[in-house]
N, C-alpha and C positions, 0 to 999 in steps of 0.2 A: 263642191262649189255651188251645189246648186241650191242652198239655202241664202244665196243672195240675189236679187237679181239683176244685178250684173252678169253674175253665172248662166242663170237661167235665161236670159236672152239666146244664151249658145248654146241651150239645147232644142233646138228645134230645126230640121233640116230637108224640106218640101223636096231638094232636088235626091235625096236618096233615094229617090220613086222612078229614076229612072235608072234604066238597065245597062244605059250608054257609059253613065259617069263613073272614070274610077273614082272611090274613097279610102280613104285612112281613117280609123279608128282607133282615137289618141284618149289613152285613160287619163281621168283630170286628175288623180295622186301625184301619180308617176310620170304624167307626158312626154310617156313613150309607146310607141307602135304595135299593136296587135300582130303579128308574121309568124311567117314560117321560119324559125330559127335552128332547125337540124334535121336531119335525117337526107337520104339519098334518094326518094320518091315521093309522090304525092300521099303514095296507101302508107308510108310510115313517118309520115311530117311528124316533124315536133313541135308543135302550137305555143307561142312563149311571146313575150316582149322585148324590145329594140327600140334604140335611140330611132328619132323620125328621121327617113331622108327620101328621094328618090328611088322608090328600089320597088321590083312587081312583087318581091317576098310580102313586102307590107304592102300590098294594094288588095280594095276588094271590092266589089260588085254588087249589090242588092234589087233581087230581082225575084221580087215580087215575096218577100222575109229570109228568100234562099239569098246566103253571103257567101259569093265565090269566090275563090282564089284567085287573085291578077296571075299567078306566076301559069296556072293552067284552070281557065272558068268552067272545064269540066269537072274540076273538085267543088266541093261548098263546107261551110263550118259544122261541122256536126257535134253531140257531148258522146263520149266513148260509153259504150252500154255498161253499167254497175261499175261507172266510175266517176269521180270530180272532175276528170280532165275531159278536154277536147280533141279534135282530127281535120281529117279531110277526109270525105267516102263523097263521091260520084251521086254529083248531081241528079243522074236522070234516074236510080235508083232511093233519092231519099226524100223523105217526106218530113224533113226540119223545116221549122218556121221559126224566126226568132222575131224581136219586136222591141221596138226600140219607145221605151215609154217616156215619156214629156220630162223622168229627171234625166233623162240620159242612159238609162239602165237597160244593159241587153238581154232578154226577156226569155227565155227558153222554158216552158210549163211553170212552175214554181221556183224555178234555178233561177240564178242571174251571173253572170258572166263576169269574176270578179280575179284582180288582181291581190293574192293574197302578200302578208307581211313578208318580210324580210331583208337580210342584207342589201341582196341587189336587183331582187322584186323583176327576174325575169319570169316568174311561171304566170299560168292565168290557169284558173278555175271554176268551177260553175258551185256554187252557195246558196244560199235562201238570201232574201231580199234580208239589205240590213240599209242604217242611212249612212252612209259614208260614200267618200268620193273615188275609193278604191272598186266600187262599182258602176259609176257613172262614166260614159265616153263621150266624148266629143268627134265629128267628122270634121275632116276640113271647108267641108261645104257651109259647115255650123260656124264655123272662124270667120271664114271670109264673111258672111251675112252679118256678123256681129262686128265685124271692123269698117264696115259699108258708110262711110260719113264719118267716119272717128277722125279726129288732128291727131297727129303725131306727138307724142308727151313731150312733156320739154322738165329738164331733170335742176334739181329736185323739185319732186309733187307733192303734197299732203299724202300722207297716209290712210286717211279718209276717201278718197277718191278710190274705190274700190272696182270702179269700172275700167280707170283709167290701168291699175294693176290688170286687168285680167286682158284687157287690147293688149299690151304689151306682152302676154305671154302667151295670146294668139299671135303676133306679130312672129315671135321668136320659133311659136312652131312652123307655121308658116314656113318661113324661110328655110329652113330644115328641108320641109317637102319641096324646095322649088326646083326643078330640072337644073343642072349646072347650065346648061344649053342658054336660059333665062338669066338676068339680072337680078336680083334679088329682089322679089316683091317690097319690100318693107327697108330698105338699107338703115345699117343702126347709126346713129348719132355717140359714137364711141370717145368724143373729144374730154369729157368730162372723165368718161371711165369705161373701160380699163387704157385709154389714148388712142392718139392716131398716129400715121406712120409717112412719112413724107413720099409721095409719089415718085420721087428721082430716086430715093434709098435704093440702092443696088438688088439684085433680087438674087440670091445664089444658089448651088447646088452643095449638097453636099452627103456621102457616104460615111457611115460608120455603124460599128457592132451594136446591136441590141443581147444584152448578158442576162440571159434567162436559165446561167447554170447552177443558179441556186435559189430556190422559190421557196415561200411560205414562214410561218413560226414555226418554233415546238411549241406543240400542245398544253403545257403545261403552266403557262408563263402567269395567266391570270391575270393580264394588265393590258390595255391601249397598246396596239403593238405599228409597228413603220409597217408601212403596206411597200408593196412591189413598185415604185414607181423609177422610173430613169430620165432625170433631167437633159437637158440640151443648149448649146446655144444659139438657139434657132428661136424666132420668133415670128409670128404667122399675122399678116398685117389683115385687118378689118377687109371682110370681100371678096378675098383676095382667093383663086382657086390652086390648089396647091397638091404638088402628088408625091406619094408615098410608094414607095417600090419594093417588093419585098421579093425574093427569088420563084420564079414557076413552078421550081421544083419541093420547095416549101410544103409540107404537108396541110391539107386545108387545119386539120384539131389543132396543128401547131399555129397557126395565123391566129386562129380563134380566141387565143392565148393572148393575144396584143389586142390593146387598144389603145389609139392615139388622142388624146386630150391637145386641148388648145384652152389655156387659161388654168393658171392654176388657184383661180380667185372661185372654191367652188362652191362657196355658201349660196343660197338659194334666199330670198327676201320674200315674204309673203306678210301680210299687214296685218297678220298673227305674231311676227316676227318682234323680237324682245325690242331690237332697234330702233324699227317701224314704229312700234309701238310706245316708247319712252320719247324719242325724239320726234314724233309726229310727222314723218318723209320719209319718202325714199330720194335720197342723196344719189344712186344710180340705178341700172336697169337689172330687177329683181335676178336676171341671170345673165352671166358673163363668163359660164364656161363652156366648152363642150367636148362632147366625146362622141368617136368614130369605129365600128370595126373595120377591119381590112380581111383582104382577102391575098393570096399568093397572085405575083403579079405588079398589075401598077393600079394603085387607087389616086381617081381625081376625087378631091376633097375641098368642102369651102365652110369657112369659119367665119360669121356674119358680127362678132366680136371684137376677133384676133385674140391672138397671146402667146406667154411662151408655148411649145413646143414640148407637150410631156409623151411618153411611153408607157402605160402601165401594163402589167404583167398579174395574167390572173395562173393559181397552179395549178400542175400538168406535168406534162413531159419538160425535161431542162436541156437546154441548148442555147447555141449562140447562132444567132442570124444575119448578115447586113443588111440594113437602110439603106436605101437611098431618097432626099427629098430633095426636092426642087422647087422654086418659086418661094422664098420665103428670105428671111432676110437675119441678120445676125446681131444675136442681144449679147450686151456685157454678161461675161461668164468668168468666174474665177473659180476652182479646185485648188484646195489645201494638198502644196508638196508637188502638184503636180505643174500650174500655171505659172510660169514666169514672168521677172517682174517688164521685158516687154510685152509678151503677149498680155498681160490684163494692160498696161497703156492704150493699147491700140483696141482691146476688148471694150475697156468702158467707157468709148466715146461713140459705141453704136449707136444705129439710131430708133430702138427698140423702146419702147415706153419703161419696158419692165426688166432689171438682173438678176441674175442668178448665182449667186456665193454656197458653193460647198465646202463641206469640210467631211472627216470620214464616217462620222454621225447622223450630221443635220443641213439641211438644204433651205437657205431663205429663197425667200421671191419679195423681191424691194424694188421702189422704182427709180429708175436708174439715174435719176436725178440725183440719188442720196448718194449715189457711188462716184460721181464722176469726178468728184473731190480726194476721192480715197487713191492717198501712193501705192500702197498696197495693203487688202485688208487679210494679209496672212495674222495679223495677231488678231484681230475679234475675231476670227472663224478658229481659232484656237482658245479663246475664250469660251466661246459655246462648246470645243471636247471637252473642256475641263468640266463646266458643267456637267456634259453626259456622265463625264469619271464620275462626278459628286452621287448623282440622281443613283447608277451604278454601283456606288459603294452602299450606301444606305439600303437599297433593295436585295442588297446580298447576294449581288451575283460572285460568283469567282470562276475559274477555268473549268470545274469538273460540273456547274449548274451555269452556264454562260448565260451575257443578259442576250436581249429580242437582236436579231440582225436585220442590217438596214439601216436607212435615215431616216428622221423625223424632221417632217416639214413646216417649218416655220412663215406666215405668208401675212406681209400688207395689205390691208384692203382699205379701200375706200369709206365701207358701209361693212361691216359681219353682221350675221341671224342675230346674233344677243352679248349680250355684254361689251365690252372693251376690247376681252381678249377669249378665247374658249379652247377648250382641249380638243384633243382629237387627231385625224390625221385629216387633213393637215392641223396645227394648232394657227388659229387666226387671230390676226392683232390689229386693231384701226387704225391706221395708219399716224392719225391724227393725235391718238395715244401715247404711244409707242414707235419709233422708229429702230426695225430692228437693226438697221444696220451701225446706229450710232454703237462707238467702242464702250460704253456703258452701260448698253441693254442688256448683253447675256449676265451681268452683275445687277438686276433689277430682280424683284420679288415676282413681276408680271412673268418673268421667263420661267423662274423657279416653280412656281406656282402650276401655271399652264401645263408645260412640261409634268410636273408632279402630278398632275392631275393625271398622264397617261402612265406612270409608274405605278397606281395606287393599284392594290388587290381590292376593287372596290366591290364586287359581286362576293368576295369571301368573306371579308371583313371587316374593310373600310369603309362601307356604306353603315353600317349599325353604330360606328364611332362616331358617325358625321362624314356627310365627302367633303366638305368644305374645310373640314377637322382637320380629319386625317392626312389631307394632302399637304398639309403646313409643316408636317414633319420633314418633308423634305425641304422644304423653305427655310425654315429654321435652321436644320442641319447643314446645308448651304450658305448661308450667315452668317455661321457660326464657323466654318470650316474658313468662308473667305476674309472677313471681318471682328471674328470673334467676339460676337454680337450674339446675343437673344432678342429680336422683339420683343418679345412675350416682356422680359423685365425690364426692359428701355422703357415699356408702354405701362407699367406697373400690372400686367395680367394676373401674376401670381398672387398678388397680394389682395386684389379685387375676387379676385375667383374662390380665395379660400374664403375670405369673409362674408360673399354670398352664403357657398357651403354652409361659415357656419348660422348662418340665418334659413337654410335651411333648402336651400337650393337641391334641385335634384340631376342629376346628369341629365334625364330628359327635357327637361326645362331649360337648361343650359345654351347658352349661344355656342355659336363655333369657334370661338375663342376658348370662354371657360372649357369644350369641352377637350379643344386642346390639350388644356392645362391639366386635364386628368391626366393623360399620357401620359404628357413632361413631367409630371409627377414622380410618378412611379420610375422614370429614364433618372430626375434628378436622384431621389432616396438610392438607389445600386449604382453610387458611379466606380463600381468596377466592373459591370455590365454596357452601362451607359448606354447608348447610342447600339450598339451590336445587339440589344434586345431587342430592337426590330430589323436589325439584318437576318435574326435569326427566327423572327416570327415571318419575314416573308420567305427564307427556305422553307422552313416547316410549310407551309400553304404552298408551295409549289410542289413536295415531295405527296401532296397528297394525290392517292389515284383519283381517275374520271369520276367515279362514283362516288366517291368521299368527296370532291371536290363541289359535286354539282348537289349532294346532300346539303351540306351546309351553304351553300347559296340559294337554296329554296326556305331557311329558316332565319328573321332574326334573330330568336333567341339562341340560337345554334352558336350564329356568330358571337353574340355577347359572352358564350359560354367557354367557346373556343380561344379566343384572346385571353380570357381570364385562366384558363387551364396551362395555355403554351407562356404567359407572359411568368407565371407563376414557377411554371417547372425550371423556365430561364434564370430569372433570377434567384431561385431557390427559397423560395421565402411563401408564405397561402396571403393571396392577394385579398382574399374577401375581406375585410377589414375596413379598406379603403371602398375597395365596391359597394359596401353597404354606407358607409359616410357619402357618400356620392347619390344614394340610392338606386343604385346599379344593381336590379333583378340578378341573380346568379341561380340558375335549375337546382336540385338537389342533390341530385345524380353528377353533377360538374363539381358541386361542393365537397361529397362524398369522396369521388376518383382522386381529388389532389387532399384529400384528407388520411387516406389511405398512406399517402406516400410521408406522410409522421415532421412535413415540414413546417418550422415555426412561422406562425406569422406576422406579418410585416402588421408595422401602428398604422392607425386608421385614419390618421393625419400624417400625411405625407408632404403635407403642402411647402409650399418653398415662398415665404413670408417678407425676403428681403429683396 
């Protein structure tokens, strides 16, 4: 951040020169907490990152370059000798200084104190100086001085006003750090988005199991997979401070395991952001979710937000736990099979901004506005299994290669990072787009699409096709299965694509359509293959081991090579024919192996004309 200066306002911090003040030292990537995050003493801390809150794990002291630990200021930060990582070793025996330079960069000899890549970006490391924001920190001292005279944003802002984005994400941490004891420095203006929640709304308690008896994927799946999460019909109003109960006798590595979410809207807006940046605003408050760990015990917790009420579950040990919360208040919740058609009456007239619709796949979050018309919506949340069947049949799972277990989260927003709609978990849709809970969305190419987008082997082989490409096969297929439709020839694709071709087009040059059409090619010419040549190329790509697997996602041509070898062997026919009419690179050694096996090949025009 600090090549704006916006940014660089908040780096500069006169009061970390005293000994008296605790600080927090919040990375600008990740704006989350420097702490102590394991170990059983101070000589075997484990030095890592954490969402910001109140807590002496994440407090520190600087006094005079020595950064002490809040939880005991007889430790200070030290680098572990002939290593990247960090410690704690006793202050009156070390001779560390670190230094906190005008970008924000903590300064150790030639090291710098950097948050490196990954999933979930808890480690911290020390590196050689690089310009990124994954080494740049922020104190709170630094926040407050930079929020000192600000107005409060009023939404939507221009997306240009980049000072006004960065107050607001000092605002948000802020509040993070404020003692429960306090009112929340900064209280958020939530009426726009994610809602508010009416003062009289009843506030309730309520106990139930946390099902942590089966965690994670198989490894071998090669596709967007449903994360651990566990829905609720609890929803946690703006401010509002709320506790979480989890047994005494709970083992701490098992607590460690849970983490509680509030808002499941959890795209992130920055004015790099595809939205921001096409539609010129931000329409709400760049962040609108959060998340908490717990400990065995009772956690008080406050969400400056609100939202529903999530659980996520990282792997470990498997077990089941009970909840208990309290102070929170209850959102329309409907479960396929399981919800009656009183209980959801009386469910979706809560007074929660936001509901919740399962089924035994996929979990929306819509707002509850859209629901409250709904007699009951057992048939769209049955509409989306079908779907799952479809995405399922196509990716060729069966009983003895089962597909990814879990839901896949489907979620409303206000404002997403980029596009309309995006894959992922969760898959997010704009609200304003797409209404997921109308009974004709899960019958829309946006779900098909989206959704396909997290079934693709896109690291094996679907990236080298196109991911824009390749994901349409399941769109298609799906169209095709509900409608008995093709796009592709409603839109005359086929007949456009071949005529490029024969003017001279090349698969690389190709859009994501025509290079669709290459595919459906090759699916249309074997229709006694059809459609099962790619159930059966994504078995083959799953039977392959780690190392086969992760070979050929380090090469494109591997990929090019590999599809043409498995597509070839399926259908029984030598593909290269077409591949070169396309101008489809084929190695010689790929050419060779299916030339070996003496099969005739297929015409070089395959195209499908009418």
């Amino acid at each position: 951040m600090a090549e704006n200066s916006a940014a660089s306002d908040m780096d500069t911090d006169q009061g970390d020169r005293s000994e008296s003040h605790k600080r927090y030292l919040i990375n600008q990537a990740t704006h989350t907490c420097l702490a102590v995050i394991g170990g059983s003493s101070p000589e075997n801390a484990v030095i890592g990152m954490t969402s910001p809150s109140d807590s002496r794990e994440k407090q520190w002291y600087n006094s005079g370059g020595q950064w002490q630990w809040g939880g005991d200021r007889s430790y200070c930060l030290a680098p572990v000798p002939g290593d990247i990582t960090v410690r704690l070793v006793k202050c009156a025996s070390s001779t560390i200084k670190w230094t906190k330079d005008a970008e924000g960069r903590m300064v150790f000899g030639s090291r710098v104190l950097t948050v490196p890549p990954g999933r979930h970006r808890t480690r911290v490391i020390l590196r050689s100086t690089i310009n990124g924001t994954d080494q740049m920190w922020w104190t709170d001292a630094e926040l407050r001085a930079f929020l000192k005279g600000a107005s409060p944003a009023v939404y939507p802002f221009p997306s240009v006003h980049i000072a006004i984005y960065y107050q607001e994400i000092a605002r948000g941490l802020l509040n993070q750090l404020a003692p429960l004891s306090e009112p929340l420095p900064f209280p958020r203006d939530v009426a726009t988005f994610p809602g508010t929640v009416d003062d009289a709304t009843p506030r309730v308690e309520k106990t139930f199991t946390l099902d942590l008896s089966v965690l994670g994927q198989a490894s071998n799946l090669r596709m967007t997979t449903p994360r651990d999460w566990q829905a609720t019909d609890l929803y946690v109003a703006a401010g509002d401070i709320f506790l979480v109960t989890l047994p005494e006798s709970l083992p701490l590595e098992q607590a460690r395991q849970i983490t509680v979410c509030v808002g499941a809207h959890v795209d992130k807006l920055r004015p790099s952001s595809g939205t921001t940046k096409k539609s010129k605003w931000f329409k709400r408050m760049p962040v609108v979710s959060e998340t908490f760990n717990v400990n065995p015990g009772i956690n008080l917790l406050r969400s400056q937000y609100g939202g529903n009420l999530i659980f996520i579950f990282r792997e470990g040990e498997v077990f089941l736990v009970d909840v208990n919360v309290k102070n929170v208040i209850r959102a329309p919740h409907f479960k396929l099979d399981k919800t009656t058609v009183h209980e959801w009456r009386v469910s979706r007239t809560s007074g929660a901004p936001h509901a919740v619709l399962e089924s035994h796949r996929i979990v929306l979050v819509v707002r509850s506005s859209a629901v409250t018309s709904f007699a009951f919506p057992d048939q769209l949340m049955c509409r989306y299994e079908d779907i799952v069947d479809k995405l399922n049949s196509l990716a060729g799972f069966t009983e003895s290669d089962p597909p990814p277990r879990g839901k896949y989260w489907l979620v409303n927003d206000l404002q997403i990072s980029h596009g309309s709609a995006h894959a992922g978990f969760p898959v997010m849709v704009n609200r304003r787009i797409r209404n997921l809970a109308m009974f004709d969305t899960p019958h829309r190419w946006c779900v098909w699409h989206e959704l396909g987008h997290n079934y693709q082997q896109a690291r094996s082989w679907a990236r080298a096709y196109g991911v824009e490409s390749t994901v349409n096969l399941f769109s298609i297929y799906i169209g095709e299965k509900l409608f008995n439709k093709d796009r592709l020839k409603k839109n005359d694709k086929y007949r456009l694509a071949s005529a490029a071709v024969d003017q001279g087009l090349t698969f690389e040059e190709a859009n994501c359509w025509q290079k669709l059409v290459f595919l459906m090619e090759i699916k249309y010419a074997f229709p006694d293959k059809g459609w099962d040549m790619f159930r059966q190329l994504n078995r083959t790509t799953r039977a392959l081991s780690k190392k086969e697997a992760e070979l050929l996602a380090s090469d494109h041509q591997l990929q090019i090579d590999y599809v043409y070898r498995t597509l070839s062997k399926i259908v029984g026919h030598d593909l290269i024919l077409t591949y070169k009419r396309w101008g489809l690179s084929v190695s010689q050694d790929a050419q060779e192996e299916i030339q070996k096996l003496g099969l005739q090949k297929a015409p070089a025009d395959l195209s499908v004309r009418h």
